[in-house]
Each structure stands twice: as structure tokens, then as C-alpha cells.
C-alpha positions as CSV (number, residue, x, y, z in Angstrom):
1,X,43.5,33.7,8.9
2,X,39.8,34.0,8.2
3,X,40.2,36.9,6.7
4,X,43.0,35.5,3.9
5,X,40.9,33.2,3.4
6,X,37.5,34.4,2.4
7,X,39.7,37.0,0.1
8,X,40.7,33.8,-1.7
9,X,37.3,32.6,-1.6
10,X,36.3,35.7,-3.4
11,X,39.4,35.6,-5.4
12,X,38.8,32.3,-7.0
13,X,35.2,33.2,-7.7
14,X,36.6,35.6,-10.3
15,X,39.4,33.9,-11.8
16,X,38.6,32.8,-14.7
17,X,37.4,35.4,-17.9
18,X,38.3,36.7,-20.9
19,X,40.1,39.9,-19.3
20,X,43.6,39.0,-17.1
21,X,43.2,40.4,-13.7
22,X,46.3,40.6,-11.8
23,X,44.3,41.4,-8.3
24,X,43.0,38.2,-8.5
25,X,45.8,36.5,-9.6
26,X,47.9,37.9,-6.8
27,X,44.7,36.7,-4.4
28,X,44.2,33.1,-5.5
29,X,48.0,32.5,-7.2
30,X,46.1,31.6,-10.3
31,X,43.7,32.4,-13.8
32,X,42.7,31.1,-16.5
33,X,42.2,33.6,-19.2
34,X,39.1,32.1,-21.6
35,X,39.4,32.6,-25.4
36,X,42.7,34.6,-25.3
37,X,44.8,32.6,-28.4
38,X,42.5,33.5,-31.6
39,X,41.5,30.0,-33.3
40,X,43.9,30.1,-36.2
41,X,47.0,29.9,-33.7
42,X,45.6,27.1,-32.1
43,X,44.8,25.3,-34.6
44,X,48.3,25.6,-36.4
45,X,49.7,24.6,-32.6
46,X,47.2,21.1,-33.0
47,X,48.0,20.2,-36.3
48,X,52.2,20.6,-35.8
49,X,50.9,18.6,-32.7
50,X,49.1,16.1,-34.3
51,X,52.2,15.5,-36.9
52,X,54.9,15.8,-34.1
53,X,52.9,12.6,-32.1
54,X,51.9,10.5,-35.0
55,X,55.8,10.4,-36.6
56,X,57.9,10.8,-32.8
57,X,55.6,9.2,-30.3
58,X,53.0,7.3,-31.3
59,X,55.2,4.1,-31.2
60,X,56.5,5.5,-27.7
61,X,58.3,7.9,-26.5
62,X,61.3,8.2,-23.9
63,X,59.3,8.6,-20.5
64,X,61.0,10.4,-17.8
65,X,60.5,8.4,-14.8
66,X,61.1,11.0,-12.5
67,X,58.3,13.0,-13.9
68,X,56.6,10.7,-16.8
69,X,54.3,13.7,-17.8
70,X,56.9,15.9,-19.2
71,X,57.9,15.2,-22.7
72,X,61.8,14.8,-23.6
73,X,61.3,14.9,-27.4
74,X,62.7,17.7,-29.0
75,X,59.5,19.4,-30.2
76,X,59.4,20.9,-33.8
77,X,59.7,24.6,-34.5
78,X,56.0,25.4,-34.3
79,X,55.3,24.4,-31.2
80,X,59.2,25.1,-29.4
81,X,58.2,28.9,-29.8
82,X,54.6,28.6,-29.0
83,X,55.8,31.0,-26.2
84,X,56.5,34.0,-28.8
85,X,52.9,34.2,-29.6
86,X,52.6,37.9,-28.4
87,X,49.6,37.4,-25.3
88,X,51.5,35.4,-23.2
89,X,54.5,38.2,-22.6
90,X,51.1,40.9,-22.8
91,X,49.4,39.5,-19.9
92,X,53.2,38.6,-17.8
93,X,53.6,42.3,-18.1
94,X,50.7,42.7,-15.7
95,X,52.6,40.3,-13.2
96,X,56.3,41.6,-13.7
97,X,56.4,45.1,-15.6
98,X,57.0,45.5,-19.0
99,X,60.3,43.5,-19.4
100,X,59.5,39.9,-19.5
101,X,61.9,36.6,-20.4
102,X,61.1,33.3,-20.8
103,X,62.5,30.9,-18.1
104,X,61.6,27.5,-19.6
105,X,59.4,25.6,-22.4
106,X,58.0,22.4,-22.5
107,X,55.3,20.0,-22.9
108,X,53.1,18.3,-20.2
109,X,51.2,15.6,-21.4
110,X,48.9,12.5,-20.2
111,X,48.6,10.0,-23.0
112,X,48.9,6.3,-23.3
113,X,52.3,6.6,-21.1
114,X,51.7,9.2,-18.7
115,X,48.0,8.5,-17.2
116,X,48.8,8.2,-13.5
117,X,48.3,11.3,-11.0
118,X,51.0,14.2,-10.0
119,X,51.2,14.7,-6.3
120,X,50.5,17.9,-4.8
121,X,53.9,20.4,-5.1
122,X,54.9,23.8,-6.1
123,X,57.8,24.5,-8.7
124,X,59.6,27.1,-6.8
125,X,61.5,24.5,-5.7
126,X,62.9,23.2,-9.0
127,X,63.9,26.6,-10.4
128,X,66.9,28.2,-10.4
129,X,67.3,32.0,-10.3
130,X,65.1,34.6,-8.4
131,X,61.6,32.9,-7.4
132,X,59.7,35.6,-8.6
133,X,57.6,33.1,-11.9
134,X,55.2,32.3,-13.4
135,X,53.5,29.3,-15.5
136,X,51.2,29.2,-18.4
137,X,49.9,25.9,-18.9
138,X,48.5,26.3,-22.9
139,X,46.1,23.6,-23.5
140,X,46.0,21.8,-27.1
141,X,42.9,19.5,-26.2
142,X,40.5,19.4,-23.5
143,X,41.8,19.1,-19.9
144,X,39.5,18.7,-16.5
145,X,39.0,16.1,-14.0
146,X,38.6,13.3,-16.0
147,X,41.4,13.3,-17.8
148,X,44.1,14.5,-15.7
149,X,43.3,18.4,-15.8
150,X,45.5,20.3,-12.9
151,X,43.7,21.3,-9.2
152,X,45.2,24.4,-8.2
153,X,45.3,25.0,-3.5
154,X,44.0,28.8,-4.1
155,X,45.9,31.1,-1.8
156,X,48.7,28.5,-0.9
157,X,51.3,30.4,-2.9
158,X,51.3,32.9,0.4
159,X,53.1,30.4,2.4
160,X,56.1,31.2,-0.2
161,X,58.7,28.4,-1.0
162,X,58.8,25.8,1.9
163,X,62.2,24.9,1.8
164,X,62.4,21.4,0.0
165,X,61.3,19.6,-2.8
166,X,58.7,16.9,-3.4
167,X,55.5,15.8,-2.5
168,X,53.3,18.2,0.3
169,X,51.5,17.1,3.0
170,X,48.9,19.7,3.4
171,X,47.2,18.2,6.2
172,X,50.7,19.3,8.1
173,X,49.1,23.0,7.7
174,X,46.5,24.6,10.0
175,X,45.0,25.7,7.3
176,X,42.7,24.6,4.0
177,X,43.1,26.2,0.9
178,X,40.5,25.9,-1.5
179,X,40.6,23.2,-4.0
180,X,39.9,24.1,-8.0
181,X,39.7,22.0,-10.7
182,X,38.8,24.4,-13.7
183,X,38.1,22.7,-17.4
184,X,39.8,24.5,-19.7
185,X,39.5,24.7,-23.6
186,X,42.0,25.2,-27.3
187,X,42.8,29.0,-27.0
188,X,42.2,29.3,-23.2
189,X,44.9,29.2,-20.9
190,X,46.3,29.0,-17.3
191,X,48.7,31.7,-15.5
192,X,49.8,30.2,-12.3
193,X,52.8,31.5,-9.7
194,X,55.3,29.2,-9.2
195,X,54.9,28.8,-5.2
196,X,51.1,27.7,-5.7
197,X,50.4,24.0,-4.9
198,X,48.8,22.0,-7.6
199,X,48.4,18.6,-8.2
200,X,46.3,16.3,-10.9
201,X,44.5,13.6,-10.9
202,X,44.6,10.2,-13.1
203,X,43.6,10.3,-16.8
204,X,40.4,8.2,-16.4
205,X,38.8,8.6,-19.7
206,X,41.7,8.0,-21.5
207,X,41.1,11.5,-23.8
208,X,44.8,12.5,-24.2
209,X,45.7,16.1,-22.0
210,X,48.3,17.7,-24.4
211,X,49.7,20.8,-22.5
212,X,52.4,23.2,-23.2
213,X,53.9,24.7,-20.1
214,X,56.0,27.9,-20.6
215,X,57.4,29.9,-17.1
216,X,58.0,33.6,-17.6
217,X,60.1,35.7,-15.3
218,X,60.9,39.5,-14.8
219,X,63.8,40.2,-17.7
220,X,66.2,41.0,-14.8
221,X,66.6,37.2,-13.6
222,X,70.0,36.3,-14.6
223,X,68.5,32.7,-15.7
224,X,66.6,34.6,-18.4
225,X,66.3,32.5,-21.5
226,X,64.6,34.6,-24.5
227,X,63.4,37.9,-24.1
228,X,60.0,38.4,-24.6
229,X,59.1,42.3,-23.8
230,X,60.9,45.0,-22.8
231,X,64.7,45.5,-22.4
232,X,66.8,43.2,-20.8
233,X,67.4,44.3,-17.0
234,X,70.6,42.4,-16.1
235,X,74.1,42.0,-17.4
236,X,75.1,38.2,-16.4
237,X,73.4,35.5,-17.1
238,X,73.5,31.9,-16.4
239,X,72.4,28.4,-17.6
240,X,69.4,26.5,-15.1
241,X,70.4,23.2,-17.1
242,X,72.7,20.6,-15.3
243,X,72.9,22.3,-12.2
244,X,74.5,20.2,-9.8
245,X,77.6,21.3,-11.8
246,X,77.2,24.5,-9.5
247,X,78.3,22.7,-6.7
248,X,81.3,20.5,-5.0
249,X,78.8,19.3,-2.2
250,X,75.2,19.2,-1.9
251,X,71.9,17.1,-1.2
252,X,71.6,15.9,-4.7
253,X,75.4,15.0,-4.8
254,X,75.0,13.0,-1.3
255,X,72.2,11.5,-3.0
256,X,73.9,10.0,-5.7
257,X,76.3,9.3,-3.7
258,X,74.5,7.2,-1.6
259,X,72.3,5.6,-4.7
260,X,76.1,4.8,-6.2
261,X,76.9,3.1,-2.8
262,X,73.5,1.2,-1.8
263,X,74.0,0.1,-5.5
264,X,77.1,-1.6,-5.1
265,X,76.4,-3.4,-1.8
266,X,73.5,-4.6,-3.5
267,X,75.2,-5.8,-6.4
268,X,78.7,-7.7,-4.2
């Protein structure tokens, strides 16, 4: 175990630079790529931003409480294809081989309604299809420690899914992945597999963290979205959204179930 670990160690010391490495990436389970969206991009991304939030949320928006940092807005055209811009599927290719889809888009933000922390989890969990993802978390403003940037447990995406959802107790583990906390710019941003742990921390300063969070996949998942490089790789395809509808019993379904039933004892 030493050994894993101090290649993480080293890992971590080089993930972050203008030129992807995928060694590293596969090391630590995550890098942040600096200066990789040229400034033009970016700044078209803020200003549809900027418009988007000043006529659809600045009076509030419809928080998920469930996960109050992911925006449920439809977002306008610019920034519901940020994904197409052509680095992000360039730099999956390194991960997955030259056919690349998109899983999922959306926006993860910490502003006036969403400043509290996000407990320590991986996403494996919460997607559908093979596990074999990734994330790129595209910062539109600043995000670090003081505002609710992400802390990424280098290495932990080794232990693979763990079986459940929700919030990990890493003290449960013999050992201690490193802890990293990287600030990250407009035109940087963040590739991370799916199984790493991550967590963030309150928005102290009360600077908003505008994020968009796009998860590519190997174009032969049949959950496969949009495809983004390459050739498609499978025939059938399926829908990730609504899933439960997949099933006649489960633990969600026994969970509503029971919510349902606690719900009306409470209520006779």
C-alpha cells in the first residue's frame, strides 16, 4: 500500500498543466488542464452566463433539495452545448480511444442559494450504463477553497465503485488518500473519473462558483447521449433519465414506499 501511495503522491505533483497527461490521470483519478479553452470561448460562455442568471435566476431559481448545487433551469443554447467545443472530446480520446459520447450536461453552481458544502462521494454510483466516465468540471469564475472550489481524495478512484450511494466515511478505510484543493481559472478545467471521491467545502466569501459539469464516456456505452468523436460503437441505446421506470422492485421503490407510508401515519 505504500507503494500506491507515494505513486499518487508523485501523481498529484504533476497534475495540473497546460498538456493532458493520461499517466497521471490514471494515477491520481484527476487534472486540471491550465489555459486549454482560448479566451474568446470563454468569454462568450460568461456573457450567455451572465444574461441566462440575470433574466432566469437572479430572483431565484428552483433549488433541488436533494442536491441544491445543480441547476434545474433549462440553460440557453450557448452554454447547453458548451460540451461541443472541440478540446474536451480531444483530451477524452486520451482516456477512452478515439470514439467519445457525451453522457450528461449540466451546471454546478454555489450562489446565493447553494453555499453550503457537498459531502464526500463518487458519481459512479448515480450513473447508469458502463462505469467506465469521466467529468469535466469547466469553470466560468474562479473556484478554490474559499468559495466552494471541489477537493478531489487522489488515488481513491482504485477502490472502484463501493456498492451504494451517498455520503463516505473515509475514516472506515485503512488508508488516506491525499487531499487537493486546486484553484482553478476561466479557460482552465478539471477531468476527473467518475469513481474518485470529491467533496467541497462552504462558499465563505460569497464570490459565486459557476461550474459546468459535462461526463464523457467511451461511444460504445449504450447510454450514449451525443457523439462527440469517432464512430458510434454500439447499436442500442437507452435513456439514464427516470430510471426507476426500469424496475418493478428496488431500493428506491421500497423507499418511496416507505416515505408514502411514514407519510400517512404521520398525517391520520
Amino acid at each position: 500500500m505504500d507503494n500506491v501511495l507515494e505513486a499518487v503522491i508523485r501523481a498529484v505533483e504533476r497534475a495540473s498543466g497546460p498538456v493532458f497527461d493520461a499517466d497521471v490521470y490514471r494515477e491520481a483519478g484527476f487534472f486540471v488542464l491550465r489555459g486549454a479553452i482560448p479566451a474568446e470561448v470563454v468569454e462568450r460562455w460568461q456573457l450567455a452566463w451572465q444574461a441566462f442568471y440575470d433574466s432566469e435566476l437572479a430572483q431565484g431559481r428552483n433549488v433541488n433539495q436533494a442536491n441544491p448545487v445543480a441547476l434545474t433551469e433549462q440553460l440557453p443554447p450557448a452554454l447547453a452545448t458548451m460540451y461541443q467545443e472541440p478540446v474536451f472530446a480531444a483530451t477524452a480520446s486520451h482516456i477512452f480511444g478515439p470514439h467519445v459520447a457525451l453522457y450528461n450536461h449540466r451546471f454546478v453552481i454555489k450562489d446565493a442559494h447553494s453555499r453550503n458544502k457537498v459531502f464526500l462521494h463518487q458519481d459512479s454510483c448515480y450513473h447508469l450504463g458502463n462505469l467506465n466516465k469521466c467529468s469535466m468540471f469547466v469553470p466560468l469564475s474562479i473556484a478554490n477553497r474559499d468559495n466552494g472550489g471541489m477537493t478531489f481524495h487522489a488515488g481513491s478512484h482504485k477502490l472502484g465503485f463501493l456498492g451504494d450511494a451517498g455520503e463516505i466515511n473515509p475514516d472506515s478505510f485503512d488508508v488516506r488518500w491525499p487531499k487537493v484543493t486546486p484553484e482553478v481559472h476561466p479557460g482552465d478545467f478539471i477531468i476527473m473519473n467518475s469513481a474518485l471521491w470529491h467533496e467541497s467545502g462552504p462558499n465563505l466569501n460569497g464570490v459565486d462558483r459557476i461550474m459546468a459539469d459535462m461526463i464523457l464516456q467511451p461511444a460504445d456505452d449504450p447510454t450514449g447521449k451525443e457523439l462527440l468523436a469517432g464512430q458510434w460503437q454500439t447499436g442500442i441505446f437507452y435513456s439514464p433519465a427516470n430510471y426507476i421506470r426500469y424496475f418493478s422492485s428496488s431500493r428506491v421503490l421500497k423507499i418511496i414506499k416507505y416515505e408514502k407510508e411514514l407519510q400517512a401515519l404521520r398525517q391520520s
